[in-house]
C-alpha positions in Angstrom: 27.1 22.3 -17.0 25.7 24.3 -19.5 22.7 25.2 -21.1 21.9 27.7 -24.0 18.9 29.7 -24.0 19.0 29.7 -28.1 18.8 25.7 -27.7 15.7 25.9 -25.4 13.5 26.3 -28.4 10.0 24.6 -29.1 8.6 23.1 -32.4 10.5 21.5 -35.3 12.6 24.8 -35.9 14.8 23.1 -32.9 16.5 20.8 -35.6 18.1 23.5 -37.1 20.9 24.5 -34.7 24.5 25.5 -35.5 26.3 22.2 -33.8 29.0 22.6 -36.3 30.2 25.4 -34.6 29.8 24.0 -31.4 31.0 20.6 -31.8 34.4 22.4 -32.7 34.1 24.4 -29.5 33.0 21.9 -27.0 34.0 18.4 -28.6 33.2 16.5 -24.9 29.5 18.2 -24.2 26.6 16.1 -23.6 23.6 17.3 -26.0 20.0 16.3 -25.1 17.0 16.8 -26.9 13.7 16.6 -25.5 11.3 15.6 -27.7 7.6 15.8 -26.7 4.0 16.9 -27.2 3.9 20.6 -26.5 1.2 21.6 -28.3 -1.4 18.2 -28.4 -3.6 16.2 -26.2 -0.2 15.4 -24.0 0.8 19.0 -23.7 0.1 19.0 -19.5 1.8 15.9 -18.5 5.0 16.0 -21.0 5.7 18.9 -22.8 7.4 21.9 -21.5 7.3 20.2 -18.1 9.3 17.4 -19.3 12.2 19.7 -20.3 12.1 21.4 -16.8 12.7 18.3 -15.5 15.6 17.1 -17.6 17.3 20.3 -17.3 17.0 20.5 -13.6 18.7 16.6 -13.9 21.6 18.7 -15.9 21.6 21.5 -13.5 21.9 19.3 -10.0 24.4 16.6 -11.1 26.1 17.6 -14.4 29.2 20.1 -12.9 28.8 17.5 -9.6 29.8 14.7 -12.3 32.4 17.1 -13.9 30.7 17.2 -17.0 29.0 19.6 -19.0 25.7 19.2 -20.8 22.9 21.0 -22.8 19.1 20.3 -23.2 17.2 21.5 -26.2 13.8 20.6 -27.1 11.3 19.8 -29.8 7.0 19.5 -30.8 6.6 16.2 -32.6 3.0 16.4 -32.6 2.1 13.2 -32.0 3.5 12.2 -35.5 5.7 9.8 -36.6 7.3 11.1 -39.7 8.0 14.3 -37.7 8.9 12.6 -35.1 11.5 10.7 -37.0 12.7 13.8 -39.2 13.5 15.6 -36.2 15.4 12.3 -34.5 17.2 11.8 -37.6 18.5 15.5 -37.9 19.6 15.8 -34.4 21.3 12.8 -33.8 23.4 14.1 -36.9 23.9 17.3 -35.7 25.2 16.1 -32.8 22.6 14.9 -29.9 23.4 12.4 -27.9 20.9 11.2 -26.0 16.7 11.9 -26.7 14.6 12.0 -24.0 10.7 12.0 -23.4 8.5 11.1 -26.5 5.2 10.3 -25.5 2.8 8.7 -28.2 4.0 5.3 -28.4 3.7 5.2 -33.0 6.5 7.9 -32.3 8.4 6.0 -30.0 8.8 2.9 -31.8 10.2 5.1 -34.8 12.7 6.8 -32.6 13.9 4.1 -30.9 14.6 2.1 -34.6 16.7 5.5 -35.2 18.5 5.0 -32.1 19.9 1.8 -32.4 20.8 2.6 -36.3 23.1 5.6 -35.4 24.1 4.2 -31.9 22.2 6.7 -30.1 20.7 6.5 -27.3 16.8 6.4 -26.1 15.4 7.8 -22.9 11.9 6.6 -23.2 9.5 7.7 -19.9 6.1 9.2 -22.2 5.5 6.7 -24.5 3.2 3.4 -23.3 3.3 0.4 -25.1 5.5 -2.6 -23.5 6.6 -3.4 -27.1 9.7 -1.3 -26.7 10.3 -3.6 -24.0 9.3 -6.6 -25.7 9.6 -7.5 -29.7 10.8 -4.0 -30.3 13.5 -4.0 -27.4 16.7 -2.4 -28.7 20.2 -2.2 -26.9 20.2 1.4 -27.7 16.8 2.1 -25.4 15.6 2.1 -22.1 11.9 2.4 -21.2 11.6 4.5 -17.8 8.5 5.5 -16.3 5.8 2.7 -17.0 4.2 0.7 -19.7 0.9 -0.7 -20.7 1.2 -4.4 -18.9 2.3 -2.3 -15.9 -0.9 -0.2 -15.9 -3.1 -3.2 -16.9 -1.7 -4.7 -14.4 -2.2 -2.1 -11.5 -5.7 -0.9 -12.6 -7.5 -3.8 -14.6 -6.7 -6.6 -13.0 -7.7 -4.1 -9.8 -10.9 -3.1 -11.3 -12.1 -6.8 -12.0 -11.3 -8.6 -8.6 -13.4 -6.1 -7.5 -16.3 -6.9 -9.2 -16.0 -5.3 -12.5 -15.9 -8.1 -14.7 -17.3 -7.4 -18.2 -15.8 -4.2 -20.1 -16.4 -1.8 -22.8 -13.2 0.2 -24.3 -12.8 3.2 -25.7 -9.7 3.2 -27.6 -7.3 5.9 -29.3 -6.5 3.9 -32.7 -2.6 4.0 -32.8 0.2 2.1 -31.2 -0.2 2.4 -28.1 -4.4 2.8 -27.2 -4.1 -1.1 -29.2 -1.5 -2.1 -26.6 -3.2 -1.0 -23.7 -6.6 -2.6 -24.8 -4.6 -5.8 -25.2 -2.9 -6.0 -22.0 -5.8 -4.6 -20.0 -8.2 -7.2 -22.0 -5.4 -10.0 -20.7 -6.0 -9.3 -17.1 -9.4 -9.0 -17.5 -10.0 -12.1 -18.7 -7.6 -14.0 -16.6 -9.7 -12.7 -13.7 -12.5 -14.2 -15.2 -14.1 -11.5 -17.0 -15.0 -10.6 -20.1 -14.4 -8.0 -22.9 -17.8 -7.2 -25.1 -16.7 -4.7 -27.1 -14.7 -1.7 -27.9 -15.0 1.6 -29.9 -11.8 3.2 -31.6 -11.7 6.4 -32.4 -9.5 8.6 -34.5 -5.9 10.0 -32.8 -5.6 12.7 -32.3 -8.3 14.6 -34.1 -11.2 13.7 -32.1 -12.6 15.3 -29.4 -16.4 14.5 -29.6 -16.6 11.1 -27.6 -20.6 10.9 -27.6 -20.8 8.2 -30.3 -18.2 5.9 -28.9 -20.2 6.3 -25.5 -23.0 5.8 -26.8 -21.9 2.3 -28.0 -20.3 2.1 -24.6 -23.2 2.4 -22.6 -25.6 0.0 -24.6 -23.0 -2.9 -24.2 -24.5 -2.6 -20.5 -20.7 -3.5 -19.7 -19.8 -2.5 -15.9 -16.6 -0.9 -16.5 -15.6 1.3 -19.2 -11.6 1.3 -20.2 -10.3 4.2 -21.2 -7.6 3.2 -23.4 -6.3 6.6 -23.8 -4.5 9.3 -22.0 -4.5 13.0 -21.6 -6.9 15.5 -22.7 -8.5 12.3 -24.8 -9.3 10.7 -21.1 -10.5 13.9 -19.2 -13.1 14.4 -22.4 -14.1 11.0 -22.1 -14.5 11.1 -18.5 -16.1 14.4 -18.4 -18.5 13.5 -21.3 -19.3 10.2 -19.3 -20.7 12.0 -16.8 -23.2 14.2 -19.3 -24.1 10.9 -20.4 -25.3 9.4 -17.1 -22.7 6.3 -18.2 -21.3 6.7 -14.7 -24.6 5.6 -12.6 -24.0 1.9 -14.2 -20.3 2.4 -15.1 -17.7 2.7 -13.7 -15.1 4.1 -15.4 -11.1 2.9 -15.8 -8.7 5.8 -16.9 -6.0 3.1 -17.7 -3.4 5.7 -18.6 -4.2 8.9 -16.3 -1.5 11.4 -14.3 -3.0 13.8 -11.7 -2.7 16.5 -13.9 -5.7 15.1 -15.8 -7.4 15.0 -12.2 -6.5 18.5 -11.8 -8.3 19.6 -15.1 -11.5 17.7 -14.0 -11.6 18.8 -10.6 -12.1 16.6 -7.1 -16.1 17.0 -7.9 -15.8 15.2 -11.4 -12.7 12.9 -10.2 -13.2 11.9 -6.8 -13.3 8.0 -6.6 -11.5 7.1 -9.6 -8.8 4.4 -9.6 -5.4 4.4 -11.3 -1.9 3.1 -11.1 1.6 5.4 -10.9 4.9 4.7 -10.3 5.4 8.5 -8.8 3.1 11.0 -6.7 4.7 14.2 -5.3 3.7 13.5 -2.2 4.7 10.2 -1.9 6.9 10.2 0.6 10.4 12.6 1.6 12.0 12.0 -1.4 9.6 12.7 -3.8 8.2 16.1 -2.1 11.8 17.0 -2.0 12.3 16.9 -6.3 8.8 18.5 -6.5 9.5 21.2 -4.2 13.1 22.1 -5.8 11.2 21.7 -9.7 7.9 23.6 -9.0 9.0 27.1 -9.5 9.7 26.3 -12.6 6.9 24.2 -13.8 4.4 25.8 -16.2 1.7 27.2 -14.0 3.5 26.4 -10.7 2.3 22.4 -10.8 3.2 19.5 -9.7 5.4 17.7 -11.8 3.5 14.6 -13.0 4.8 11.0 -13.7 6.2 11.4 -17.3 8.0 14.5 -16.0 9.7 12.8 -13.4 10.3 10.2 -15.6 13.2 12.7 -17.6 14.4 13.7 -14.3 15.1 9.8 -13.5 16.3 8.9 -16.5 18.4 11.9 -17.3 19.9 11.6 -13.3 21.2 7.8 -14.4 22.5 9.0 -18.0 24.6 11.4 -16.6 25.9 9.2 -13.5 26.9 6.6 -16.0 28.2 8.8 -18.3 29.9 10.6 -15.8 31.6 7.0 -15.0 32.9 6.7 -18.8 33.8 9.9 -19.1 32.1 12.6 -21.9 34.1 11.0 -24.6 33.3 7.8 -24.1 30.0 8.1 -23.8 29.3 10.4 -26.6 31.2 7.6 -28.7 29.5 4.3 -28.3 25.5 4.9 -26.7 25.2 1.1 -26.4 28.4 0.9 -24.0 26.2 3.6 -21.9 23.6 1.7 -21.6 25.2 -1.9 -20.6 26.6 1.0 -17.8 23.6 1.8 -17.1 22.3 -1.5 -16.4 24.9 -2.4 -14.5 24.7 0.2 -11.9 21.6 0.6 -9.2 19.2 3.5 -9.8 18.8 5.9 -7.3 16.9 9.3 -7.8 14.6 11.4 -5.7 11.7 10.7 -7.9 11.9 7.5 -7.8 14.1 5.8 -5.2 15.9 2.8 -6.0 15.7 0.7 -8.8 17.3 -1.1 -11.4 16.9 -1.7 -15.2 16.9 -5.0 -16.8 18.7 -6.6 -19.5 15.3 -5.8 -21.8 15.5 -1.9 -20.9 12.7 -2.0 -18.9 13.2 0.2 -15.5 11.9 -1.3 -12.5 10.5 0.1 -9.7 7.6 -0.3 -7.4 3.9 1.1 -8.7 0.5 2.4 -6.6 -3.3 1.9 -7.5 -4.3 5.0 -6.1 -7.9 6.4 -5.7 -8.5 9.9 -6.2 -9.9 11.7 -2.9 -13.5 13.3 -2.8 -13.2 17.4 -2.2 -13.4 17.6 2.0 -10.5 14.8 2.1 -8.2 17.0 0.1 -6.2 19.6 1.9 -5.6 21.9 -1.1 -4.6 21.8 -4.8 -2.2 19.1 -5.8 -3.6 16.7 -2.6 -5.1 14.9 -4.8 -4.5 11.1 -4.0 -4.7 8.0 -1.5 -3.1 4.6 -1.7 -5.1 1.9 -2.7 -2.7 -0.5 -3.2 1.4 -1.3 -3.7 2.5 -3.1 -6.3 6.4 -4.1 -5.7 9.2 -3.3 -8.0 9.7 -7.0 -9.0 5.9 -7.8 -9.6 4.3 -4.9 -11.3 5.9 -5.2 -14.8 6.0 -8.1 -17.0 8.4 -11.0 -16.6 11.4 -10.8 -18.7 10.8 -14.1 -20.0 7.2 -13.4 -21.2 8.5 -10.4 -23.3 10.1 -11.3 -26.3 12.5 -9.3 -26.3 15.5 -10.9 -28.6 18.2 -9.0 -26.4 17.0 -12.0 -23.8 16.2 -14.9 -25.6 18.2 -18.3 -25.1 
């Protein structure tokens, strides 16, 4: 296992890097690149913390696999075309395997790229269940969760008990469109209704007052936040300036705990939201967090997406480790079809399995955040609500679309 400090390098100067030389040198290295929001509304729960996490994936099972690997990483800023450019230059130079890439308009670029080159994909921060469905590829796998999955968990949660007409507030790309249409599904198989919803510019806006203004004279009961990130702590944080929040109640459809953490227990406490990971989840879980934490920017916790590139990296390298470097680094759809064949098993995450579409499985929580005297300290953040199991809490195969499974 190796890993180059010059490689560890943030921005878009990362696709510049001297593989010629080292391709010569180290013909049978593994080269991932994370690519990810380190400077945008995702920075907290992706970012630098999502290359921690795949590099301590490298650094426990790489030399236990006897292979060697090297992580280097990349800003796409929430933008396709450099999203794409920097895709494009590094599987050329040499990358095997990209990992990360939140902001789903990004994603669905990258994993085009992918299957083009026969790369592979590691998808855990990007949303919409389109790369699952219409825009499944053999060269992807989607990790961490997806917009049924949250719909699922928190909207369908949210009307059953009693919230049955909404408002959304939606960030207008790929994936805030994805999660307002899966969440609106659920809603109205419940027997609610949707009566509006406000779209807003991503990601320049950080003003939400107009949008919640609409919001609030729908006289809807729940507002979905069909965002993620900084986007959903403003919105929620704004909602309570407003006042929305004594007739509201408010859905953060896409939220990790580290958007908890920058509201704070006295702005949070009582919210609602689905995960498939918590660090204190159970053994397992504390276990990875404890080992990772040093590391992490600001000592946190790693969030969902983060664990995400630890899972997905841990399987990459098992399988590849099973094919040998060679093989692997030659035909990225053969590690996949590996991949799926073989049970997942990681600390973050447990078992699991992915499916013939790409989607990982694995069980998911609806978990409401704790008021400030039930927490014992920073990072105790959460209760279970509610389990969904690994088979039940993302979309059936069949009702995807995906034209890997059709027949």
């Amino acid at each position: 296992m190796t890993i180059h400090r010059r490689g560890l390098l943030a921005g878009a100067a990362a696709t510049t890097l001297p593989f010629a030389t080292l391709r010569a040198q180290q013909a049978n290295m593994l080269r991932l690149g994370v690519l990810t929001d380190m400077s945008g509304p995702y920075r907290d729960p992706t970012g630098p913390g999502s290359a921690i996490c795949t590099q301590q994936a490298v650094m426990e099972f790489a030399s236990r696999l006897g292979i060697q690997a090297e992580v280097i990483q990349a800003d796409h800023q929430n933008r396709p075309d450099v999203g794409s450019n920097i895709a494009r230059q590094w599987y050329d130079q040499g990358v095997d395997v990209i990992v990360d890439v939140p902001t789903s308009s990004v994603a669905l670029a990258i994993s085009q790229i992918a299957r083009e080159k026969n790369k592979l994909f590691l998808n855990s921060g990007a949303a919409t269940s389109d790369l699952t469905g219409p825009a499944c590829s053999p060269n992807t796998v989607h990790w961490t969760y997806d917009t049924y999955m949250l719909a699922k968990g928190t909207g369908a949660a949210l009307t059953r008990a009693g919230g049955d007409s909404w408002f959304f507030i939606t960030a207008d790309y790929a994936f805030g469109h994805a999660l307002q249409r899966d969440t609106s599904s659920f809603v109205e198989q419940g027997g609610g209704r949707v009566l509006g919803a406000a779209r807003y510019p991503f990601p320049q806006t950080t003003d939400f007052s107009s949008y919640l203004v609409q919001a609030q004279a729908s006289r809807a009961k729940v507002l979905g936040l069909a965002n993620a990130g900084t986007d959903t702590a403003n919105c929620i944080k704004q909602a309570r300036e407003f006042g929305l929040t004594r007739n509201m109640r408010i859905a953060g459809l896409l939220m990790s705990f580290m958007e908890v953490h920058s509201l704070g227990l006295d702005t949070a406490q009582g919210l609602l939201l689905t995960e498939p990971f918590y660090w204190d989840l159970n053994d397992r879980t504390r276990a990875f967090s404890q080992r990772v934490q040093p590391r992490m920017p600001n000592r946190a916790m790693p969030a969902q997406v983060q664990a995400g590139c630890y899972g997905a990296t841990v399987h990459y390298l098992k399988a590849a480790g099973a094919m040998g470097a060679a093989a692997a680094k030659a035909d990225a759809r053969a590690v996949v079809e590996r991949m799926k064949s073989m049970e997942t098993d990681d600390d973050a995450f447990g078992t699991g399995r992915i499916r013939p579409d790409g989607r990982k499985i694995h069980p998911t929580y609806l978990f409401q955040v704790k008021t400030p005297r039930e927490s014992r300290g920073t990072w105790d953040y959460y209760n279970i609500a509610a389990t969904n199991p690994a088979e039940e809490a993302f979309r059936p195969m069949a009702e995807g679309n995906c034209p890997l499974v059709r027949g």
